[in-house]
Biopython code that builds the backbone (N, CA, C, O; Angstrom):
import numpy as np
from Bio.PDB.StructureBuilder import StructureBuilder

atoms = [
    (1, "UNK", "N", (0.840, -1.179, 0.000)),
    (1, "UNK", "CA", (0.000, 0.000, 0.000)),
    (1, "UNK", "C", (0.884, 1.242, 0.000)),
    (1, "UNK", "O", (1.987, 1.080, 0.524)),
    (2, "UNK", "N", (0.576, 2.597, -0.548)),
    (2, "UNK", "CA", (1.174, 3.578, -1.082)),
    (2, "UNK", "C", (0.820, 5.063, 0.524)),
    (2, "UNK", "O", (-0.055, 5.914, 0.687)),
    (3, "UNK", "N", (1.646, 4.778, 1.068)),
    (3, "UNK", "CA", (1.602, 5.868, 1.812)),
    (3, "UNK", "C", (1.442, 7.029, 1.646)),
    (3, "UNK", "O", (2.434, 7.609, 1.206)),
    (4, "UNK", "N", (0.385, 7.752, 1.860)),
    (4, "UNK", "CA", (0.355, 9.110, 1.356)),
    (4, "UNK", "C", (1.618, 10.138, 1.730)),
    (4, "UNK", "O", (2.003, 11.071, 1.025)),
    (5, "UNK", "N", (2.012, 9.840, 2.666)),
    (5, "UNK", "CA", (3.424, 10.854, 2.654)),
    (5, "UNK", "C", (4.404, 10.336, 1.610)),
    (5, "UNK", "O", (5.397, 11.045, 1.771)),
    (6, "UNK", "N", (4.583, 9.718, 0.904)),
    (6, "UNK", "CA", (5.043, 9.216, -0.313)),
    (6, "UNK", "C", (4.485, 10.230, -1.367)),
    (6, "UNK", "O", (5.391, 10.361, -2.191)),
    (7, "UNK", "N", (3.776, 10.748, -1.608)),
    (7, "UNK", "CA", (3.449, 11.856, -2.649)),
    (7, "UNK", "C", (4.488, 13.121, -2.646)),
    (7, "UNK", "O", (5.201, 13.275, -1.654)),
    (8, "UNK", "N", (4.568, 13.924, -3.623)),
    (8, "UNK", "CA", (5.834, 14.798, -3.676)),
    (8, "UNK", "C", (4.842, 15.848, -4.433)),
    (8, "UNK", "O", (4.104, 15.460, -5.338)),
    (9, "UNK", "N", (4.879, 17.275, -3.976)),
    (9, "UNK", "CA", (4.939, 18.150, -5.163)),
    (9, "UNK", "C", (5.740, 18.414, -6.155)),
    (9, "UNK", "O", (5.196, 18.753, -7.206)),
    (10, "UNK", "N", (6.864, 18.357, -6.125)),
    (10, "UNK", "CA", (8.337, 18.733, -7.214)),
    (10, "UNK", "C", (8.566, 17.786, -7.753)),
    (10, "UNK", "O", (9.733, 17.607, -8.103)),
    (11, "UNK", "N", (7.653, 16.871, -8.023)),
    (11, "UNK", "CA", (8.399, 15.439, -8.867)),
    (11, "UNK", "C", (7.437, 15.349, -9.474)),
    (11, "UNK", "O", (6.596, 16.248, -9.441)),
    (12, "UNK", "N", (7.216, 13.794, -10.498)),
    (12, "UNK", "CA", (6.196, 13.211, -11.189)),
    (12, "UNK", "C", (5.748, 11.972, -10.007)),
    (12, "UNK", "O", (6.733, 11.541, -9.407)),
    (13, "UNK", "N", (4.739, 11.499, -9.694)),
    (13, "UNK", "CA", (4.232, 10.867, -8.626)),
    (13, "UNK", "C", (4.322, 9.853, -9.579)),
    (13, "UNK", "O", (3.376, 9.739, -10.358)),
    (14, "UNK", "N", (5.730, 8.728, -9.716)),
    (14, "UNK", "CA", (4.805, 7.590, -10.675)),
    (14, "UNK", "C", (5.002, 6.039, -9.672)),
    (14, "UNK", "O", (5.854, 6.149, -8.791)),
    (15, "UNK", "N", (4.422, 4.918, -9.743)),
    (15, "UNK", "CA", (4.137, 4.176, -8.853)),
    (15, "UNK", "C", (5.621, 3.948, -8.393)),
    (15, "UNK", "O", (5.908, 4.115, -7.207)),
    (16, "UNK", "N", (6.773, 3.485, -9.509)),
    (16, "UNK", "CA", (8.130, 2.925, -8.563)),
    (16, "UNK", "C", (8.817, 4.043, -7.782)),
    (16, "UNK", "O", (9.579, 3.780, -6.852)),
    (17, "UNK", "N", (8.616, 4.962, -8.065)),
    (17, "UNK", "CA", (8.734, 6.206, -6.844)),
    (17, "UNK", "C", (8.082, 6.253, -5.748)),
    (17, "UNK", "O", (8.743, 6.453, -4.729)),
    (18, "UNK", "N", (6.756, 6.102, -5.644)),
    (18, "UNK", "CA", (6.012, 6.282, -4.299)),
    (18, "UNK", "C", (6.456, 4.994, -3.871)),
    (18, "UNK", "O", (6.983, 5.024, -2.759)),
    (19, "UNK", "N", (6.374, 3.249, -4.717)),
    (19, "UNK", "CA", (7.131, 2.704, -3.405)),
    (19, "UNK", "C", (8.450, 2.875, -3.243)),
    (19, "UNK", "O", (8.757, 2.184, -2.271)),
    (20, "UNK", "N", (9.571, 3.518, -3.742)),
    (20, "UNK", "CA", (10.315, 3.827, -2.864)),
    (20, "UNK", "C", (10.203, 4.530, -1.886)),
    (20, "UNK", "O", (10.843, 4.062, -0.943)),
    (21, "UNK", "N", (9.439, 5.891, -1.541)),
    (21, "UNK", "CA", (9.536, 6.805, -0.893)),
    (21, "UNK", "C", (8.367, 6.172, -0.145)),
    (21, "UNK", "O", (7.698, 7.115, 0.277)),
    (22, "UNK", "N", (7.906, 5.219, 0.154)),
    (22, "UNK", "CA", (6.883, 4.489, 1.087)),
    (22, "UNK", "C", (7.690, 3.883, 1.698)),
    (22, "UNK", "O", (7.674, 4.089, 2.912)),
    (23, "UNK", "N", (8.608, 3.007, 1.223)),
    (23, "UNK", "CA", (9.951, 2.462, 1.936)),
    (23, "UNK", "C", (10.836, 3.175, 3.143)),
    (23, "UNK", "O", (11.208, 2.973, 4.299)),
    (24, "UNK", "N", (10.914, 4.119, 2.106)),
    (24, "UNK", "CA", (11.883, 5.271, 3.226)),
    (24, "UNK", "C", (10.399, 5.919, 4.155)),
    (24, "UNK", "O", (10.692, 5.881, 5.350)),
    (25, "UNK", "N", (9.493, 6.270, 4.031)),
    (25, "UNK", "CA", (9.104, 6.965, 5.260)),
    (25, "UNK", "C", (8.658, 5.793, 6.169)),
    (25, "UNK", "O", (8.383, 6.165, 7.310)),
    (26, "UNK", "N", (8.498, 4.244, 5.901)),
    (26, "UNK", "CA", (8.155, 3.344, 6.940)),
    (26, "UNK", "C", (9.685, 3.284, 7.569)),
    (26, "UNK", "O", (9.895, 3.298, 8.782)),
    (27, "UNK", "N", (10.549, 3.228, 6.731)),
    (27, "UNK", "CA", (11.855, 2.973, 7.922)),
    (27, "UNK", "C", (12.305, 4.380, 8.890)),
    (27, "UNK", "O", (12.849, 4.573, 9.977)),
    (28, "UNK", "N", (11.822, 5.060, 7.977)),
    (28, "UNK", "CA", (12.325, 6.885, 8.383)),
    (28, "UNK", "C", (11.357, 6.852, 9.906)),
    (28, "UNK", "O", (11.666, 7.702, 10.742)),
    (29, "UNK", "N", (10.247, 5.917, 10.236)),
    (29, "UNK", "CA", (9.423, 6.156, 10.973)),
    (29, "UNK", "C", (10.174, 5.407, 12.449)),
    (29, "UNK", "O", (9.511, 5.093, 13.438)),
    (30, "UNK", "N", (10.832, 5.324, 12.395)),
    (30, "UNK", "CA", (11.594, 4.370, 13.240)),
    (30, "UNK", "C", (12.403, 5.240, 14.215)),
    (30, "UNK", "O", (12.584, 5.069, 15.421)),
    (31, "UNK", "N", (12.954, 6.455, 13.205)),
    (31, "UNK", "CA", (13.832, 7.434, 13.702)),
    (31, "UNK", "C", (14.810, 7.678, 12.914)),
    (31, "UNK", "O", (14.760, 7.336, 11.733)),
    (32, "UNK", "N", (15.631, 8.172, 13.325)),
    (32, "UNK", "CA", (16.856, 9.241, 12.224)),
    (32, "UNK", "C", (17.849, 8.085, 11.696)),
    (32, "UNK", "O", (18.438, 7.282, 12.419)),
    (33, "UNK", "N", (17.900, 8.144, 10.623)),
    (33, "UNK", "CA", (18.974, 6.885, 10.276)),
    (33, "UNK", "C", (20.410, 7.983, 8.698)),
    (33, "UNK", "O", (20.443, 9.129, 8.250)),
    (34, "UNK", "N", (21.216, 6.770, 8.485)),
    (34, "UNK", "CA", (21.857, 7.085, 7.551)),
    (34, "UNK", "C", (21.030, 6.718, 6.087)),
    (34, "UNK", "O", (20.014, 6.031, 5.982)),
    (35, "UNK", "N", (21.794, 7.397, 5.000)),
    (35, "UNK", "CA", (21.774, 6.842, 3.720)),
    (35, "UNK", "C", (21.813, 4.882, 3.438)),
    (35, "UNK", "O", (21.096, 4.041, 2.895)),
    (36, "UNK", "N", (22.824, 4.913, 4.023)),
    (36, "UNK", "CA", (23.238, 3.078, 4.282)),
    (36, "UNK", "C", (22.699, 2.480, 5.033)),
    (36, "UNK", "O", (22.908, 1.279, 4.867)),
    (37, "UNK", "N", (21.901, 2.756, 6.042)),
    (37, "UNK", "CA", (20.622, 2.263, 7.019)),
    (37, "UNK", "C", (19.241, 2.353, 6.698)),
    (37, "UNK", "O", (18.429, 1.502, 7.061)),
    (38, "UNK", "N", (18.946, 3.370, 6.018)),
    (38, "UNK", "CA", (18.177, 3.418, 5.056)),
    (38, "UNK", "C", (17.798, 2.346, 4.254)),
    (38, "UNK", "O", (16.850, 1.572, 4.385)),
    (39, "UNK", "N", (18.880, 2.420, 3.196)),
    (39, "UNK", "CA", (19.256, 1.331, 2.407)),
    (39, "UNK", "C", (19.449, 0.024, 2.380)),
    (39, "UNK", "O", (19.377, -0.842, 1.507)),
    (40, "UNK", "N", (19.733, 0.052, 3.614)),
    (40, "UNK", "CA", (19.994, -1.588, 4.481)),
    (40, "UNK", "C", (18.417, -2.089, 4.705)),
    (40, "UNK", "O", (17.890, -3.083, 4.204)),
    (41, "UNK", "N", (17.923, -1.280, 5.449)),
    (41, "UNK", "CA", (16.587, -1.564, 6.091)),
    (41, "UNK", "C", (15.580, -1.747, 5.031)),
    (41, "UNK", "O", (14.718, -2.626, 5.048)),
    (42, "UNK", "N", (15.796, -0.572, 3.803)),
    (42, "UNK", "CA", (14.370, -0.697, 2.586)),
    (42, "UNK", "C", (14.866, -1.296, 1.795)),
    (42, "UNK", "O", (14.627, -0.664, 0.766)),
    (43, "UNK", "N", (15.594, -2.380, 1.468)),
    (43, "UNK", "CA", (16.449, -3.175, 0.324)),
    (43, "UNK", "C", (16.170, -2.244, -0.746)),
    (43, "UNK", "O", (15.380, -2.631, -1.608)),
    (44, "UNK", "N", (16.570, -1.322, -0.831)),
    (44, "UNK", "CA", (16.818, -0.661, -1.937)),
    (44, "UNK", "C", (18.608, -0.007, -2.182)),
    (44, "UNK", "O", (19.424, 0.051, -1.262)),
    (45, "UNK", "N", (18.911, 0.459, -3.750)),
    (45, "UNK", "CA", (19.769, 1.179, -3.459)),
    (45, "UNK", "C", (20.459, 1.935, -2.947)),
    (45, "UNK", "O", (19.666, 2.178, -2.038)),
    (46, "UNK", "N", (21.591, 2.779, -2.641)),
    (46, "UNK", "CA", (21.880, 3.751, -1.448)),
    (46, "UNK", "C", (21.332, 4.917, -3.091)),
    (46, "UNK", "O", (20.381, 5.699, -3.084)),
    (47, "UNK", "N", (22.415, 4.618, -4.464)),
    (47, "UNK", "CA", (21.708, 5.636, -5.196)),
    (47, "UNK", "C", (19.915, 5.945, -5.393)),
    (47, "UNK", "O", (19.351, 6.978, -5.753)),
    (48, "UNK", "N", (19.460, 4.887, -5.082)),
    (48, "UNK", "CA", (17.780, 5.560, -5.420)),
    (48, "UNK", "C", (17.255, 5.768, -4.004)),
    (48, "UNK", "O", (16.025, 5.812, -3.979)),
    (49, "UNK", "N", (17.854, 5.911, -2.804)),
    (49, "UNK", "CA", (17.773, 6.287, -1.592)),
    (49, "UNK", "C", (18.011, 7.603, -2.047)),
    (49, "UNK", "O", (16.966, 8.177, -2.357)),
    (50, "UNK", "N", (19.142, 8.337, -2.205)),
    (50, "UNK", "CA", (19.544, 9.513, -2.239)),
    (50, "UNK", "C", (18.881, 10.151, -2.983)),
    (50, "UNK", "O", (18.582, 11.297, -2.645)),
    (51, "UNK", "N", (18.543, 9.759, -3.924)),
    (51, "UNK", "CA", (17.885, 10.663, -4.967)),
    (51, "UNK", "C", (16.495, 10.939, -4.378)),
    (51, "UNK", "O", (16.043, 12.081, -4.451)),
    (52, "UNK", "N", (15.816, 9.985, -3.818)),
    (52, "UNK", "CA", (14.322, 9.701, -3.101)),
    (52, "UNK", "C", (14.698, 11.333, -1.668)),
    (52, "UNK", "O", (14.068, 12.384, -1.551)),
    (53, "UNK", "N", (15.632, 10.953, -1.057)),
    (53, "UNK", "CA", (15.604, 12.079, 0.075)),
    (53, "UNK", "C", (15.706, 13.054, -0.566)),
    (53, "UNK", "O", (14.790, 13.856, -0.381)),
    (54, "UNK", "N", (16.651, 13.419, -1.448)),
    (54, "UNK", "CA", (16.635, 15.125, -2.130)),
    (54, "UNK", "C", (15.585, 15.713, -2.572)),
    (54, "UNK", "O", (15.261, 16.880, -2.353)),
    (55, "UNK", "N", (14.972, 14.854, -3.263)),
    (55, "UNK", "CA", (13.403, 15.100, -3.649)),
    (55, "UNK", "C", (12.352, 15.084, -2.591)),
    (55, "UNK", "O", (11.263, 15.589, -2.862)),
    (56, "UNK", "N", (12.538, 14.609, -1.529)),
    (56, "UNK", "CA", (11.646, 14.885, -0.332)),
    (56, "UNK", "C", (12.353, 15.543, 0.700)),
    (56, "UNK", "O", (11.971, 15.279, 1.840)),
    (57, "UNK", "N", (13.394, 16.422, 0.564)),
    (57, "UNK", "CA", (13.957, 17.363, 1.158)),
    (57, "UNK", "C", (13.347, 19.217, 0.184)),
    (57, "UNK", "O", (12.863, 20.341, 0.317)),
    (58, "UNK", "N", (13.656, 18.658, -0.315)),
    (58, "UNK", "CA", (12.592, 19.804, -1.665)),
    (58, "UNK", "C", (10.992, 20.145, -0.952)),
    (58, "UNK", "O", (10.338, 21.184, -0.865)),
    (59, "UNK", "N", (10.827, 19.192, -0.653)),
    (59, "UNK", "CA", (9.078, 19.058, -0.590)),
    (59, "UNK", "C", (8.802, 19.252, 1.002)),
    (59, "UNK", "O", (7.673, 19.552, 1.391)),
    (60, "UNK", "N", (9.825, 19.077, 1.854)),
    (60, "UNK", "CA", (9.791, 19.464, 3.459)),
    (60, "UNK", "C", (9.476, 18.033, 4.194)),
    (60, "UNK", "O", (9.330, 17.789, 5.392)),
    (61, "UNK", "N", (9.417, 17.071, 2.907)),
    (61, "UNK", "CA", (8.989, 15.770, 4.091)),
    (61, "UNK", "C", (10.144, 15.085, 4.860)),
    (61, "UNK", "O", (9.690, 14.171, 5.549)),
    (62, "UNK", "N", (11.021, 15.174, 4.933)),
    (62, "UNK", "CA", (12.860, 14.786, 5.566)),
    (62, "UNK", "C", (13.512, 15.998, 5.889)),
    (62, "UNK", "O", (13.308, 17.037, 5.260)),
    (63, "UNK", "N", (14.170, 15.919, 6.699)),
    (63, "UNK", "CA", (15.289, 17.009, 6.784)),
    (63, "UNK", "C", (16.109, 16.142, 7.138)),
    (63, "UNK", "O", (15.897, 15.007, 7.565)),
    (64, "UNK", "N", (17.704, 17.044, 6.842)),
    (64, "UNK", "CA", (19.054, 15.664, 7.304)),
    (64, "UNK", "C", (19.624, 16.724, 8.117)),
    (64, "UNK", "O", (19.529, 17.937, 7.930)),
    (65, "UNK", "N", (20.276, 16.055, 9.121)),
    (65, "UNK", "CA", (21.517, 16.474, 9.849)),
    (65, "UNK", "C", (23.180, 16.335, 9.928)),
    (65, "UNK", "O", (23.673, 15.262, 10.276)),
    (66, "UNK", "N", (23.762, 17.134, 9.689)),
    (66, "UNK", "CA", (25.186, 15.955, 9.595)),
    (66, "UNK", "C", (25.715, 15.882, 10.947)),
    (66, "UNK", "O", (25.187, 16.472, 11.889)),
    (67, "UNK", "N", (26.658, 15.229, 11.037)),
    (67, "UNK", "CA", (27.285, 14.595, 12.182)),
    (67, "UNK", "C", (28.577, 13.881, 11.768)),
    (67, "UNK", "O", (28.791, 12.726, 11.401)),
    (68, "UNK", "N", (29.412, 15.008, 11.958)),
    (68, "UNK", "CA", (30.588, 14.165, 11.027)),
    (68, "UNK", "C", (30.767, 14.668, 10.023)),
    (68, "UNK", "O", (30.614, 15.842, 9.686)),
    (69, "UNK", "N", (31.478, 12.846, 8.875)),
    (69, "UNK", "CA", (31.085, 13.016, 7.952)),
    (69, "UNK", "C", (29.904, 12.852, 7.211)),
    (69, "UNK", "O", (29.738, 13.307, 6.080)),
    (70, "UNK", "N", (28.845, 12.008, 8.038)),
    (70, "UNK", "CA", (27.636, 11.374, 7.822)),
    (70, "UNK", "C", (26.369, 12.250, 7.676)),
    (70, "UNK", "O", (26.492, 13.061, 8.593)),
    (71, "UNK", "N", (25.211, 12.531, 7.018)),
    (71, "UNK", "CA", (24.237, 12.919, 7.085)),
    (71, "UNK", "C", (23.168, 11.749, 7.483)),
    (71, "UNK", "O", (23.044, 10.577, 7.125)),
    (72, "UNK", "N", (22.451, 12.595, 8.387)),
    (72, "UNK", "CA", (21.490, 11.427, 9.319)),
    (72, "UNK", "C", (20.063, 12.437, 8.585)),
    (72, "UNK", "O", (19.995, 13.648, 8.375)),
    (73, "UNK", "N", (19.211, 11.500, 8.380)),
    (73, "UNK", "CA", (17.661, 11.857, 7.782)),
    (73, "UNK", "C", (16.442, 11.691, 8.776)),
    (73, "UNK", "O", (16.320, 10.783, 9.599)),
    (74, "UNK", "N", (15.843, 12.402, 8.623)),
    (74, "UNK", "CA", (14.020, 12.375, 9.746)),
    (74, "UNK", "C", (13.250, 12.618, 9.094)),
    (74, "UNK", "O", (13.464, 13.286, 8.083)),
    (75, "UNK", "N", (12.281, 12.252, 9.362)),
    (75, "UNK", "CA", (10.693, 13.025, 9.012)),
    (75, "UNK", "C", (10.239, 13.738, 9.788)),
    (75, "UNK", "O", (10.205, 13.571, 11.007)),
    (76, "UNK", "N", (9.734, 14.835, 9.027)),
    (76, "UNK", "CA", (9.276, 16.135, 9.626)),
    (76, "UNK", "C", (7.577, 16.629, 9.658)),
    (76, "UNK", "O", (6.849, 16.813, 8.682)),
    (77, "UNK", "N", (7.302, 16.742, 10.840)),
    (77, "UNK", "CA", (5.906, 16.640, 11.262)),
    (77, "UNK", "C", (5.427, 17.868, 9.979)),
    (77, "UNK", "O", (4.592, 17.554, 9.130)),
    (78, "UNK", "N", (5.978, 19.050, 9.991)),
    (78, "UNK", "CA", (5.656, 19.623, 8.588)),
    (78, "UNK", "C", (5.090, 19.331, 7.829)),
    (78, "UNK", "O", (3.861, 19.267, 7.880)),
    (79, "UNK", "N", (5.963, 18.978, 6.600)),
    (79, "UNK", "CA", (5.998, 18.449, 5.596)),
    (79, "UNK", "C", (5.050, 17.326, 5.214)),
    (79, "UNK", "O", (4.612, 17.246, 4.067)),
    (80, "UNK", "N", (4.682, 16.327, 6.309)),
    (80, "UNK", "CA", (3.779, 15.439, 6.408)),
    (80, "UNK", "C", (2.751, 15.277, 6.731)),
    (80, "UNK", "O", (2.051, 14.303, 6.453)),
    (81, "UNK", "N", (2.409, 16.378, 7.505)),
    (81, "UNK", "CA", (0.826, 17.693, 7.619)),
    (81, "UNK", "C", (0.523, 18.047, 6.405)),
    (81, "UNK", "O", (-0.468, 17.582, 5.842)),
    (82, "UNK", "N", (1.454, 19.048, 5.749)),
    (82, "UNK", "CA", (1.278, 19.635, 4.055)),
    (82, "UNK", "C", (0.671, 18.716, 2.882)),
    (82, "UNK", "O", (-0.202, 19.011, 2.066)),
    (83, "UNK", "N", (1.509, 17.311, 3.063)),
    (83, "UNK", "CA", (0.961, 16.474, 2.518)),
    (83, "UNK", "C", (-0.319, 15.648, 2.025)),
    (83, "UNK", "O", (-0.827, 15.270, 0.969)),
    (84, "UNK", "N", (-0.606, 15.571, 3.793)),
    (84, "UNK", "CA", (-1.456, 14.911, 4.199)),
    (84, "UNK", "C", (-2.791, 15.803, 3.859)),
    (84, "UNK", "O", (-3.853, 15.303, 3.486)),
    (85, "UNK", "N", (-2.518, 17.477, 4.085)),
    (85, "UNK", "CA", (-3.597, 18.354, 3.793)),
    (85, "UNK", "C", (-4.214, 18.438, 2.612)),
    (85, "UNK", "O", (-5.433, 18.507, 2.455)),
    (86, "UNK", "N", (-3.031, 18.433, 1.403)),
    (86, "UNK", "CA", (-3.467, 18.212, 0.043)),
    (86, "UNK", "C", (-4.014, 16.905, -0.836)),
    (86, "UNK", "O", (-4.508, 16.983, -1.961)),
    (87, "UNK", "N", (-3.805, 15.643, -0.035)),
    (87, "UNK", "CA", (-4.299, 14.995, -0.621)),
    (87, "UNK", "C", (-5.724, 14.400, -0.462)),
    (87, "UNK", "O", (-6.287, 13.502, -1.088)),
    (88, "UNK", "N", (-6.241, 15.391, 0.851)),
    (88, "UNK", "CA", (-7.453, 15.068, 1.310)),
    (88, "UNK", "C", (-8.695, 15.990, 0.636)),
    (88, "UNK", "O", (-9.863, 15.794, 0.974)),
]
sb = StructureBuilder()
sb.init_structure("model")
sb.init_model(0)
sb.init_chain("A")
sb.init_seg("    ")
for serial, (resi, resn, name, xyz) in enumerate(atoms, 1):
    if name == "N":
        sb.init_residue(resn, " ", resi, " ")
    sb.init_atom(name, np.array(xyz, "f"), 0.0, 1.0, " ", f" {name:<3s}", serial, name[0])
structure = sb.get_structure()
């Protein structure tokens, strides 16, 4: 099933996108992780991970932190309100 926080304004909404970005916000829901934890956790690529957060860094649904050299990712109550507002 296609999580509505999986929808993007700045992109094309097409199905192998939303399940990626359904992937990442069920693991993202867990708490702040890496690119490679991410990736680990949604058997997906680290490249179609990255590309998936930039595009939902655009849209306010993730924000990252660095630490290091590492950038750590969240979901943001924001962004996932905004979402949630427009698709209703």
């Amino acid at each position: 099933m296609i999580s509505p926080k999986a929808y993007l304004r700045s992109v094309k909404n097409v199905r192998r996108g939303l399940e990626t970005r359904t992937r990442i916000v069920d693991v993202l829901s867990r708490g702040q992780l890496s690119v490679g934890e991410i990736s680990r956790l949604a058997g997906v690529s680290r490249r179609r991970i990255s590309y998936h957060l930039r595009n939902m860094l655009v849209d306010g649904v993730v924000e990252r932190k660095r630490a290091g050299r590492r950038f750590y990712w969240k979901l943001t109550g924001a962004g996932q309100a905004s979402l949630e507002e427009s698709l209703a």
